[in-house]
ChimeraX commands (.cxc) that place a marker at each C-alpha (Angstrom):
marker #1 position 14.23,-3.39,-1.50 radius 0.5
marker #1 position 11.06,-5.29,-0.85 radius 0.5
marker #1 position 7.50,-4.55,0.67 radius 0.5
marker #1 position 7.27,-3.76,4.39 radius 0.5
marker #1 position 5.19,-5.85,6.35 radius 0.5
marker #1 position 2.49,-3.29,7.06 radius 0.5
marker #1 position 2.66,-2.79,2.56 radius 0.5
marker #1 position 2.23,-6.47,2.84 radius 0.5
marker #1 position -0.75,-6.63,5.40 radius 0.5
marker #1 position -2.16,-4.49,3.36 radius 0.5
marker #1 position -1.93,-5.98,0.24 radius 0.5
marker #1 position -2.91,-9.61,1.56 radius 0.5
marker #1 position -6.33,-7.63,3.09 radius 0.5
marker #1 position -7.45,-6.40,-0.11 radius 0.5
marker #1 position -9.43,-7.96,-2.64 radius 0.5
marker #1 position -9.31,-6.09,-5.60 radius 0.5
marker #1 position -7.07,-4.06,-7.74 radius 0.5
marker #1 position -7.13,-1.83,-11.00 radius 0.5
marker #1 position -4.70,-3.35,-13.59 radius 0.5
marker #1 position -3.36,-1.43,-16.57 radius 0.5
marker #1 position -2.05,-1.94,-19.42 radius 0.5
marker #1 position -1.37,-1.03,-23.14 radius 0.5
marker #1 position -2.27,-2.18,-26.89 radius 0.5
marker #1 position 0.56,-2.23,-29.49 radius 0.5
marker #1 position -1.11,1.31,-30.52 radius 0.5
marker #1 position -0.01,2.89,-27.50 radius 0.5
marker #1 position -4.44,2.76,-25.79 radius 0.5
marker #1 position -4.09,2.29,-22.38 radius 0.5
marker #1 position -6.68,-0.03,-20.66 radius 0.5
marker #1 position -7.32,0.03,-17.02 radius 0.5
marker #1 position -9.51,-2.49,-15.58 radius 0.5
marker #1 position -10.85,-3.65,-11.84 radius 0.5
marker #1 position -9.30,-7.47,-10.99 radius 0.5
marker #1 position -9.24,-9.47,-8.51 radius 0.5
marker #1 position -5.52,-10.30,-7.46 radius 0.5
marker #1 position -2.99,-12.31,-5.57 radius 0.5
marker #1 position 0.22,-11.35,-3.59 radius 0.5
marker #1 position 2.03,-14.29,-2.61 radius 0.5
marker #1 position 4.87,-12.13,-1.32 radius 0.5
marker #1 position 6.91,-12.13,-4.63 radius 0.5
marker #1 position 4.56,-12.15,-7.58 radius 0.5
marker #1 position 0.71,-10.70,-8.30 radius 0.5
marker #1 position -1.41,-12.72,-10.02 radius 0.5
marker #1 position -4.28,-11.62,-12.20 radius 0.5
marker #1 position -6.81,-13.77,-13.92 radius 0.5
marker #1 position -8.73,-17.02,-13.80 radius 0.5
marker #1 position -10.92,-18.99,-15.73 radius 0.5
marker #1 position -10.49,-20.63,-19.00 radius 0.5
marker #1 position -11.59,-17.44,-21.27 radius 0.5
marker #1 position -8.76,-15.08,-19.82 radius 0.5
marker #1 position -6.45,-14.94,-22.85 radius 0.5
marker #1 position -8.99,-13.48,-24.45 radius 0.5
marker #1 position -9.47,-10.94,-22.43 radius 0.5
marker #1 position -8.05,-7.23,-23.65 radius 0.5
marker #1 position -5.63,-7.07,-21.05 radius 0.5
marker #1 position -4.38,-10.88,-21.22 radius 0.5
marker #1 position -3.72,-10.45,-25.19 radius 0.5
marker #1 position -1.86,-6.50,-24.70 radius 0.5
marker #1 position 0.38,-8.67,-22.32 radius 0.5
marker #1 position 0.73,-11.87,-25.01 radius 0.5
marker #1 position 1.53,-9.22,-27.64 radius 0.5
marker #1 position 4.47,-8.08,-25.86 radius 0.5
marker #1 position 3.42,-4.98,-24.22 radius 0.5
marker #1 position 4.34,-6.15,-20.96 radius 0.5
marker #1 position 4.70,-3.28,-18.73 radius 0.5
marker #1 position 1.71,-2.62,-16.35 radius 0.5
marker #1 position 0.54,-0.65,-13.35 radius 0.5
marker #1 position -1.47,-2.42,-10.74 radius 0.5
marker #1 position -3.30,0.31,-8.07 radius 0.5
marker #1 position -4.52,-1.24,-5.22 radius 0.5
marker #1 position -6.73,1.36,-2.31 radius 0.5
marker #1 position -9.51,1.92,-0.69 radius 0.5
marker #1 position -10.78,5.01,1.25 radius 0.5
marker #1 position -10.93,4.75,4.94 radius 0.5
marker #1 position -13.11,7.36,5.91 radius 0.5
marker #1 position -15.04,10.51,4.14 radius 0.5
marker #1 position -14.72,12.77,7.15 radius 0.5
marker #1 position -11.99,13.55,7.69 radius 0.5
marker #1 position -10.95,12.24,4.40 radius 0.5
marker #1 position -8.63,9.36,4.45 radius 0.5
marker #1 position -7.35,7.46,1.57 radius 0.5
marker #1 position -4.83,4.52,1.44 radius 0.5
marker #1 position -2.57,2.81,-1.35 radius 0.5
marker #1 position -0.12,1.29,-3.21 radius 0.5
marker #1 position 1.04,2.17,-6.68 radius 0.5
marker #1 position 2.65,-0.58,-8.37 radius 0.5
marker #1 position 4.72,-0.74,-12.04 radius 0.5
marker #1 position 5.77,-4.00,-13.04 radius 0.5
marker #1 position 6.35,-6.62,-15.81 radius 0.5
marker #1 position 4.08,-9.13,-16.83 radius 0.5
marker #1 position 4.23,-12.69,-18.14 radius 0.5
marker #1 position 1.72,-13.99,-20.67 radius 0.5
marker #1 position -0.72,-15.88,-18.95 radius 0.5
marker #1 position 0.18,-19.66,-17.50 radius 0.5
marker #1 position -1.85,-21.97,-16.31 radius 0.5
marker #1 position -2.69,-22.37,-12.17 radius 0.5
marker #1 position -4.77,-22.58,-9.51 radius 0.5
marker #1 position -5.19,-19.27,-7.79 radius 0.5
marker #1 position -8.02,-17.52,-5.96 radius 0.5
marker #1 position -10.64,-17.56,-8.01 radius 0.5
marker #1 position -9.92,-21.04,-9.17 radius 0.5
marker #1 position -8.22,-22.88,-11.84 radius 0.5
marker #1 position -7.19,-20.95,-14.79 radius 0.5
marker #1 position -5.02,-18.39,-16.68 radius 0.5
marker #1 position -3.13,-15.59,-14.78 radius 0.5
marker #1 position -0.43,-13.01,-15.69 radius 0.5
marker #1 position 2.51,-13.24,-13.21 radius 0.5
marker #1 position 3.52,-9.63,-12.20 radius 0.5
marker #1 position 6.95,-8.86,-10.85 radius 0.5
marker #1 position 7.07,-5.74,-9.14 radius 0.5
marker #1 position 9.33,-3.40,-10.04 radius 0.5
marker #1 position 8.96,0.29,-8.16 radius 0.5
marker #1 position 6.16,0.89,-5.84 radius 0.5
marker #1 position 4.45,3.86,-3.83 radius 0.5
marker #1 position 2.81,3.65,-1.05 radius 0.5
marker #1 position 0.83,6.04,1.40 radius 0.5
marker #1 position -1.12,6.80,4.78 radius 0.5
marker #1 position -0.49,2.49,5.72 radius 0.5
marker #1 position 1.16,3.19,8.65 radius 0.5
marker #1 position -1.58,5.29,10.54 radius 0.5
marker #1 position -4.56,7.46,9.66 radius 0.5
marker #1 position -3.52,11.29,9.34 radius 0.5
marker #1 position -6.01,13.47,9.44 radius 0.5
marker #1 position -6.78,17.57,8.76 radius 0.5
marker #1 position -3.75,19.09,8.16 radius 0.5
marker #1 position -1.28,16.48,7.59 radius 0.5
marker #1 position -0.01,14.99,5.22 radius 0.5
marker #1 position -0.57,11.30,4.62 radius 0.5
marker #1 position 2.65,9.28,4.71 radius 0.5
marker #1 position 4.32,8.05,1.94 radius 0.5
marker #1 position 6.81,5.79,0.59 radius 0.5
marker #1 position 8.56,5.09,-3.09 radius 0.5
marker #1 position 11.11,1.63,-3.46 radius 0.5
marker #1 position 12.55,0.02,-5.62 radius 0.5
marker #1 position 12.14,-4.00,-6.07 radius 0.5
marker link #1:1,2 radius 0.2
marker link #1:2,3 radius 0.2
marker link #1:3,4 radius 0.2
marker link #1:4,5 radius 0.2
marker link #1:5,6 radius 0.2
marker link #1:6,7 radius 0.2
marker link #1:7,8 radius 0.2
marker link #1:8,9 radius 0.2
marker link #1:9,10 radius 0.2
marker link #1:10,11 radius 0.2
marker link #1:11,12 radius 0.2
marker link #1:12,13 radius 0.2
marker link #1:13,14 radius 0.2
marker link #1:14,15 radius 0.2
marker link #1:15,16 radius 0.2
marker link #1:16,17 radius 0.2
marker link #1:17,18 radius 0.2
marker link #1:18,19 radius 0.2
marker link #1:19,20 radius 0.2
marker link #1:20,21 radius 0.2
marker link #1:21,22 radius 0.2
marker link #1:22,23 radius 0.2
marker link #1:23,24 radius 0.2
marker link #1:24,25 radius 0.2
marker link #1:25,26 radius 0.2
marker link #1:26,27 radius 0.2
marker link #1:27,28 radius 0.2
marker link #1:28,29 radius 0.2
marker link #1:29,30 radius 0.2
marker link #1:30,31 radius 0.2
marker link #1:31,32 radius 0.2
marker link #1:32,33 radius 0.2
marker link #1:33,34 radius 0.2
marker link #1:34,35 radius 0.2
marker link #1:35,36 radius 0.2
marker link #1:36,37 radius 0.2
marker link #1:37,38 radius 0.2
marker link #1:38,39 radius 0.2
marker link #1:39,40 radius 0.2
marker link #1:40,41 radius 0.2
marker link #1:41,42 radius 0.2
marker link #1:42,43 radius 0.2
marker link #1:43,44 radius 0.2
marker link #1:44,45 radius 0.2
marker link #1:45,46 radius 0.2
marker link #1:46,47 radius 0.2
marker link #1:47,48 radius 0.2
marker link #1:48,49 radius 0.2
marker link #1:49,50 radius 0.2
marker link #1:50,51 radius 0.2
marker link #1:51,52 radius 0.2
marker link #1:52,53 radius 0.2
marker link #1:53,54 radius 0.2
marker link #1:54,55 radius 0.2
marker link #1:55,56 radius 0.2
marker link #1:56,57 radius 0.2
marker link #1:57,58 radius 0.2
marker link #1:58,59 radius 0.2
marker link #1:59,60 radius 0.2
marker link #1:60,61 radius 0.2
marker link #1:61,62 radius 0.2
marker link #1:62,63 radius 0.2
marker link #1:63,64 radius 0.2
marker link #1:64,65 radius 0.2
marker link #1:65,66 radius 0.2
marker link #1:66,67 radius 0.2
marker link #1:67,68 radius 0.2
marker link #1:68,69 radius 0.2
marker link #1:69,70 radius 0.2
marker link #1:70,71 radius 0.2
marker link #1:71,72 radius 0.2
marker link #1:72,73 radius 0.2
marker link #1:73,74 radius 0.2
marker link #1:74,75 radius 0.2
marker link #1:75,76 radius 0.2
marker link #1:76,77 radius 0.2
marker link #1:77,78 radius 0.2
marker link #1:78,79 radius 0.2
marker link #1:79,80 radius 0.2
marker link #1:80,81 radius 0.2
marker link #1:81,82 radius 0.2
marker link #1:82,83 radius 0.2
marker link #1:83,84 radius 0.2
marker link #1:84,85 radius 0.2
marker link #1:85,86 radius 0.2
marker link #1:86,87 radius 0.2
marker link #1:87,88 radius 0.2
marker link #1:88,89 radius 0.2
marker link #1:89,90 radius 0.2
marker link #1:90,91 radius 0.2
marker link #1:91,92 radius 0.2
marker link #1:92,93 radius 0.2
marker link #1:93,94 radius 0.2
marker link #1:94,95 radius 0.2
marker link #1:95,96 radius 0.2
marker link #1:96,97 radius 0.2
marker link #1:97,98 radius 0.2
marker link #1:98,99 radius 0.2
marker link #1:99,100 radius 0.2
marker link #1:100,101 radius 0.2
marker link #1:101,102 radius 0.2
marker link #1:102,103 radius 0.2
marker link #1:103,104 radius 0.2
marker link #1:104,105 radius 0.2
marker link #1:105,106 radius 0.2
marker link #1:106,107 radius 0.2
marker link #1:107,108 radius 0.2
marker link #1:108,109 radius 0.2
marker link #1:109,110 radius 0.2
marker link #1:110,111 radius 0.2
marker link #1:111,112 radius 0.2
marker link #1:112,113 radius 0.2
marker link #1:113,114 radius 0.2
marker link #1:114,115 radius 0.2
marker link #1:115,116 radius 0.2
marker link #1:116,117 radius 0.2
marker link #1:117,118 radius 0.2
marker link #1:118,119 radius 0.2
marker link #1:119,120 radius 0.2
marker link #1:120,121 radius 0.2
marker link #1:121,122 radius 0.2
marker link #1:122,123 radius 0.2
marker link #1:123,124 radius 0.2
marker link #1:124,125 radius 0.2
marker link #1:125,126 radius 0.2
marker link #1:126,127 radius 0.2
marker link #1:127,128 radius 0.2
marker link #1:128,129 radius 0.2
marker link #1:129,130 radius 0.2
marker link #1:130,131 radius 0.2
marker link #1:131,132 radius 0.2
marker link #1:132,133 radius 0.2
marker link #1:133,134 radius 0.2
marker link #1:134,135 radius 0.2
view
């Protein structure tokens, strides 16, 4: 199963993410990155000094399973949150040219994602819409 277009919309409208991921002792790190979906992949990183970031060398060691949250909050009142949880795998970081320029970037493959309230704006008493899939 893949994204739906409005998951997709989404995710092309968005600039940043939160990306976590995990030393060999088990520490979770989550950090805010910029990020790519070019409909199959994410991509994380940039610049020439990204493998030495924490989260590029967690990946490089082999701890290669991530999260990637991507949201943003529509409105206070009512309240109105929006999303998409995504696990994946990540590559060690290869060289290209994404957003923020030449560089390093981990290549994530999605693997399950939720998403909620993309379809419309529910507010009061219901319950934002949701959605889990497999990719």
């Amino acid at each position: 199963m893949s994204f739906t277009d409005a998951e997709v919309d989404y995710l092309r409208s968005q600039p940043l993410a939160r990306l976590a991921t995990h030393s060999a002792d088990g520490q979770p790190d989550v950090v805010p990155v910029a990020f790519e979906f070019d409909g199959s992949y994410f991509w994380v990183g940039g610049g020439e000094t990204f493998p030495e970031t924490r989260k590029a060398r967690n990946v490089a060691a082999g701890n290669t399973e991530v999260a990637l949250v991507v949201d943003d909050l529509v409105s206070l009142n009512p309240f109105i949150a929006r999303g998409i949880r995504i696990y994946g795998h990540a590559e060690p970081p290869i060289e290209r040219t994404g957003m923020v320029g030449p560089g390093h970037y981990l290549r994530i493959t999605p693997v399950q994602s939720w998403s909620w309230n993309l379809a419309g704006a529910p507010a009061g008493d219901e319950w934002y819409e949701n959605r889990h899939a497999w990719h």
